[in-house]
C-alpha positions in Angstrom: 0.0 0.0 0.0 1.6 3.5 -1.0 0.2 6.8 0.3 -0.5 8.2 -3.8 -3.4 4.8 -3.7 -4.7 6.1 -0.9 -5.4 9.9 -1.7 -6.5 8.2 -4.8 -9.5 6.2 -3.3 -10.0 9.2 -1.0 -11.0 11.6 -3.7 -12.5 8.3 -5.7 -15.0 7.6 -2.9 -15.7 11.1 -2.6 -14.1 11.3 1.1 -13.7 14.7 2.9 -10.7 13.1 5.3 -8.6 10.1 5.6 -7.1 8.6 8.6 -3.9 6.9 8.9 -2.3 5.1 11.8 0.1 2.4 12.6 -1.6 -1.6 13.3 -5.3 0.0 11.4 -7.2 0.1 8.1 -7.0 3.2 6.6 -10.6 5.1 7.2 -12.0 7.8 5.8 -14.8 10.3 6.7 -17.6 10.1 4.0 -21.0 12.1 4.2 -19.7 12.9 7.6 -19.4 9.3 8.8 -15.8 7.0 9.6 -15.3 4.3 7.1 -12.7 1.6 6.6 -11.0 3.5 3.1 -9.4 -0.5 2.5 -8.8 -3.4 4.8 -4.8 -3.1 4.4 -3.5 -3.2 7.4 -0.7 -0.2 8.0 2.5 -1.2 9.9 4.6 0.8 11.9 7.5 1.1 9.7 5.0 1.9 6.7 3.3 5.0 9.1 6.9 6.1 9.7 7.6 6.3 6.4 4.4 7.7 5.1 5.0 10.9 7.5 9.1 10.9 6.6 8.0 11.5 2.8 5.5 13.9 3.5 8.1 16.1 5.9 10.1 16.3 2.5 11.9 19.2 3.9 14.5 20.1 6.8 12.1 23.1 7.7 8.7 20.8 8.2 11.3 17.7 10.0 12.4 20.2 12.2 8.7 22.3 13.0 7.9 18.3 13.8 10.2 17.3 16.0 10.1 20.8 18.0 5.9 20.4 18.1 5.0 17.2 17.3 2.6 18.6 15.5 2.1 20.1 12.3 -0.3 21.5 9.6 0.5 21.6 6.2 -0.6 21.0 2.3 0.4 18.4 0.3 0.2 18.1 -3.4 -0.1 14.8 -4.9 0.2 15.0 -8.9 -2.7 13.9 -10.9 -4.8 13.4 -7.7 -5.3 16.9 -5.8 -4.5 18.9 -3.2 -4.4 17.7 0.7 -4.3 19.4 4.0 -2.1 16.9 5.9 -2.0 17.3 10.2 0.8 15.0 11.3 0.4 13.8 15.2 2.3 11.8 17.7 -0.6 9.2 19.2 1.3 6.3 21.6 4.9 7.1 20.7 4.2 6.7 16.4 2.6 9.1 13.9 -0.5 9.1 12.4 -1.5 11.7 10.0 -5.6 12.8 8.6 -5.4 14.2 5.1 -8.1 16.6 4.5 -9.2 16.6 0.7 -9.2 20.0 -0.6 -11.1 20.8 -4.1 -9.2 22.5 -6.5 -12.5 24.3 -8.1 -14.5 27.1 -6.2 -18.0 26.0 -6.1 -20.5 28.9 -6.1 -23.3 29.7 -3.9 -25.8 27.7 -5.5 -23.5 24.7 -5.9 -22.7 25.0 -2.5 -26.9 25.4 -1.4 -25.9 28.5 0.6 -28.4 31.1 0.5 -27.4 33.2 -2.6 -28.4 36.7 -2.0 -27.6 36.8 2.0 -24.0 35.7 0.6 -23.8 38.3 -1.9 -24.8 40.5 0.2 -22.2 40.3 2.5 -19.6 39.5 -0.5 -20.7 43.2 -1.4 -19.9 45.1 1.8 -16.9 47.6 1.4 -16.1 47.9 5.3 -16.9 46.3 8.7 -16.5 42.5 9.8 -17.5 38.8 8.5 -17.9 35.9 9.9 -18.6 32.3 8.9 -18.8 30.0 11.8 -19.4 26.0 12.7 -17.7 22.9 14.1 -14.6 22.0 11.7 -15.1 20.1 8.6 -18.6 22.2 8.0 -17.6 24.1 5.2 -16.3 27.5 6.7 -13.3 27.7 4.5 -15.4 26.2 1.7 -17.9 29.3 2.0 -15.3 32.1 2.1 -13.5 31.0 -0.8 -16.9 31.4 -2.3 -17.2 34.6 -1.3 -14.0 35.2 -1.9 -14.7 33.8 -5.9 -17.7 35.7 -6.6 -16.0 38.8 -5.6 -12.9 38.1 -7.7 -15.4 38.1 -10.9 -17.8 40.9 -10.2 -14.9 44.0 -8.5 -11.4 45.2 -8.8 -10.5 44.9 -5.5 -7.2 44.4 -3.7 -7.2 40.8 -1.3 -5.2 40.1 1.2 -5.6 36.2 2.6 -3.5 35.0 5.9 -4.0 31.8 6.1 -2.9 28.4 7.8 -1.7 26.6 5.8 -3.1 28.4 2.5 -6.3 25.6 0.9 -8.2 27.4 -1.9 -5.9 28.5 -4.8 -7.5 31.7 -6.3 -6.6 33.1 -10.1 -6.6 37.0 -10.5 -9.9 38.1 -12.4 -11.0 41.6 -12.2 -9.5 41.7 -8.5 -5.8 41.2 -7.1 -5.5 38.6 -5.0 -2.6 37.9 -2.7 -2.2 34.8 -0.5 0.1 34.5 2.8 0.8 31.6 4.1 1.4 31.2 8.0 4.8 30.0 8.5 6.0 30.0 5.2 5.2 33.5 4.2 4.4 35.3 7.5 5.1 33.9 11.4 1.7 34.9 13.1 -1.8 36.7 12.5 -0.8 39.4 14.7 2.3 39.9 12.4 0.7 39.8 9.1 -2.3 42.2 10.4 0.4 44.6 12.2 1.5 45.6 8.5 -1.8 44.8 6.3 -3.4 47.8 6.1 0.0 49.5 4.4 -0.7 47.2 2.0 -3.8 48.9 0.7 -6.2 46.2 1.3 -9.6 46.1 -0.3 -10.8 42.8 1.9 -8.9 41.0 4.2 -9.3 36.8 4.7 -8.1 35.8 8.5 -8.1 32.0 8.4 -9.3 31.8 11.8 -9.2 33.9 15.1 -7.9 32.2 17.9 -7.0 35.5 20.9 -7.1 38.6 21.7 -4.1 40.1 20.3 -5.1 38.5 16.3 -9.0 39.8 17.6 -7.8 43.5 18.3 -5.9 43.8 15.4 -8.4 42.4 12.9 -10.8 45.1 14.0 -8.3 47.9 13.9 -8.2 46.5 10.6 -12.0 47.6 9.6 -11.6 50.6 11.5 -8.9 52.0 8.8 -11.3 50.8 5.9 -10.9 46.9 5.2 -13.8 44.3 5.0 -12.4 41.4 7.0 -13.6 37.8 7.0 -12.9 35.5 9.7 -14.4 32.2 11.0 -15.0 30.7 13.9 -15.5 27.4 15.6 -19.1 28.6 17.1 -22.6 27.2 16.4 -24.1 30.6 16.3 -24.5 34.0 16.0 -24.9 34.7 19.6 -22.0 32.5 21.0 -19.9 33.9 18.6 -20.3 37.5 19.6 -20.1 36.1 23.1 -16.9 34.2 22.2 -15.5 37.6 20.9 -16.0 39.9 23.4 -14.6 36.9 26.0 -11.5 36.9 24.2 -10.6 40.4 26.1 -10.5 41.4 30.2 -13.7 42.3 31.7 -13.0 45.9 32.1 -13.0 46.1 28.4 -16.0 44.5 27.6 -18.5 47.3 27.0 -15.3 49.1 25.0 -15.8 45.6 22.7 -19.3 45.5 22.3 -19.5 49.5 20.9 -16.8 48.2 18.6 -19.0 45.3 17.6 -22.3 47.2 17.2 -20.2 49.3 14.9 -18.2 47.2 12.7 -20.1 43.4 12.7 -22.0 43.1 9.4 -23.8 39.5 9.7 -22.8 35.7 10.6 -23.7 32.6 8.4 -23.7 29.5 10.8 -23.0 25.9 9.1 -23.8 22.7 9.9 -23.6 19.5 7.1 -26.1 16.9 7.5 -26.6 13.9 5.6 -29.3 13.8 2.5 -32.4 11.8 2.6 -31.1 10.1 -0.1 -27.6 9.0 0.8 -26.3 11.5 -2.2 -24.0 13.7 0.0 -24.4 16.2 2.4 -26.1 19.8 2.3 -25.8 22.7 4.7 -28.3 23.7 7.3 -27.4 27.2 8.1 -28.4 30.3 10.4 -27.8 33.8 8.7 -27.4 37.2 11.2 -27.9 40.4 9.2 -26.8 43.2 11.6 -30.0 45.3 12.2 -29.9 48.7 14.1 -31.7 47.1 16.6 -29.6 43.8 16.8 -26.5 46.9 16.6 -28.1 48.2 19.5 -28.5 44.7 21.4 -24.6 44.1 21.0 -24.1 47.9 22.0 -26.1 47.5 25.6 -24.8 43.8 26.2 -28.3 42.3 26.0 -26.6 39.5 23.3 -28.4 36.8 24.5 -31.8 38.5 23.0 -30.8 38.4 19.2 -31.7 35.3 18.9 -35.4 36.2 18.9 -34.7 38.7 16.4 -33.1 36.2 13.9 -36.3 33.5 14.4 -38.2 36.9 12.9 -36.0 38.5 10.8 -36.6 37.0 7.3 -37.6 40.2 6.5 -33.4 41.1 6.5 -32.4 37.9 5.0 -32.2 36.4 8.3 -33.1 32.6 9.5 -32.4 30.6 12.4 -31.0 26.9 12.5 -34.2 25.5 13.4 -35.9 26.9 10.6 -33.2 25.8 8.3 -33.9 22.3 9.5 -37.8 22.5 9.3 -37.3 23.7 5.3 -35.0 20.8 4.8 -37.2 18.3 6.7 -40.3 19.2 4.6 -38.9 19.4 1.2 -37.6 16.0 1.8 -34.1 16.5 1.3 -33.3 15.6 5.1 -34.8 12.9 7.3 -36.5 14.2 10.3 -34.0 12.2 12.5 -31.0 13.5 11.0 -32.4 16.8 11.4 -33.4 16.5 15.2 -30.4 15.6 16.0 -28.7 19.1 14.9 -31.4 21.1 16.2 -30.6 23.5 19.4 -33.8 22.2 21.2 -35.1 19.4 20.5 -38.7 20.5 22.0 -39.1 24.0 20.1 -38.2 21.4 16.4 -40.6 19.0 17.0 -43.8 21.7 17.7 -42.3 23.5 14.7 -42.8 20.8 12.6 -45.8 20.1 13.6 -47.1 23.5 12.8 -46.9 25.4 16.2 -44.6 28.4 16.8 
């Protein structure tokens, strides 16, 4: 068994990750559920040497053996590209290869709501965000974005990202992708000198403190549209999430910030079609309101949540009714879909008719 077979049947089976490790089958994750890939058994020495050729250089060897522990992408000719995360488990490696698609679906490929997304897309100023668990299409949506912005503007965009997935092609906009590690050392670093660079838009991978927080809204502040994601189920433990990220004392300074610059959320969550043909997104969309602006502003977060359930006016829709549409077109089995919702109770009279 050689690792090229492998990423073959990955991308053959239509897989989203593979799973390697010493004394078991390779498995892979296919419409969101672990499956033996092929009933080869990998050996130690095989493991070892599957993550000595992918460490092809002295500078990932060394990143390896300093963290035990390392993100990068791998591209394996004639296949596709991979995002490979290399970990120690019981003193040997084992690696999961993420597939990543070379083409850019767009919004209606994707079954993201089309004009919520271009509407966001359109935005000159102010901050993005896409959030949901990993492997839920975050990265996916942005490069979307980022896509449909690329053919309709001539814009200037910036992307810091770790490691770099989605390969974008100048159209009518300029667009230049950094590389964590490779072509920059941190967020904080990159965004310390971004806005010299005349940004149009600016894509942050993913925020993960307060120092990469402060600076991407400093960012918007001076005139960039910045789009971020996060590993939050909603709207309102997202904005909860950020304004954690700083000292108490500061929080009210955060919110104003927030009820200034925030533009909207999409929330993600793949769930398995009805009929065994993939996956499609169940989403929640936050269009920021000056009333939900005003909610952030006096803290009283915890409240937009109402607004979202009736805001279809704004392009807005909560996860639950995301998950009742599904349900009654028949795309999604009521099962499935219970088992995403955010109460179970409040689904099951909603789809029996009661509010």
């Amino acid at each position: 068994m050689d690792l090229s077979t492998l990423f073959k049947l990955l991308v053959e089976r239509e897989g989203s990750d593979m799973f390697l490790r010493t004394n078991t089958q390779p498995r892979a994750r296919i419409n969101g559920k672990v499956e033996v890939l092929h009933e080869y058994v990998i050996s130690k020495q095989e493991m070892i040497g599957f993550a000595n050729f992918l460490l092809g250089d002295e500078i990932k060897r060394r990143q390896f053996r300093d963290q035990q522990d390392i993100d990068f992408i791998h591209e394996e000719e004639g296949i596709g590209r991979f995002r490979i995360n290399i970990f120690i488990q019981r003193q040997t490696p084992a690696l999961v290869a993420r597939y990543v698609h070379s083409a850019v679906k767009s919004f209606e490929e994707l079954k993201l709501p089309v004009e919520v997304c271009k509407l966001f897309a359109e935005e000159k100023k102010g901050l993005f965000l896409v959030t949901g668990p990993a492997g839920n299409g975050k990265s996916t949506t942005i490069a979307a974005m980022i896509e449909y912005i690329n053919a309709i503007s001539s814009q200037h965009i910036i992307t810091i990202e770790d490691p770099i997935e989605y390969l974008f092609k100048d159209k009518k906009s300029l667009i230049n992708q950094r590389e964590l590690g490779l072509d920059v050392f941190s967020y904080p670093q990159a965004l310390k000198h971004v806005t010299q660079q005349s940004p149009d838009i600016v894509y942050i991978g993913n925020i993960r403190d307060e120092e990469t927080m402060r600076a991407a809204i400093t960012a918007t502040e001076l005139g960039a549209f910045v789009m971020t994601t996060f590993h939050t189920i909603n709207a309102v433990q997202t904005i909860i999430r950020i304004v954690n990220f700083f000292p108490p004392h500061l929080h009210d300074e955060i919110r104003m910030q927030l009820s200034m610059i925030l533009k909207g959320t999409i929330s993600l969550r793949l769930l398995n079609k009805k009929n065994g043909d993939g996956r499609i997104p169940a989403y929640e969309t936050m269009v920021v309101t000056p009333t939900i602006a005003r909610l952030i502003r006096e803290g009283r977060v915890r409240e937009i949540q109402n607004y979202i359930d009736e805001g279809e006016l704004f392009g807005m829709q909560s996860f639950k009714r995301s998950l009742i549409t599904l349900v009654k077109n028949g795309i999604v089995d009521e099962h499935e879909a219970r088992k995403y919702a955010e109460s179970k109770d409040d689904f099951n009279l909603e789809l029996k008719g009661f509010k």
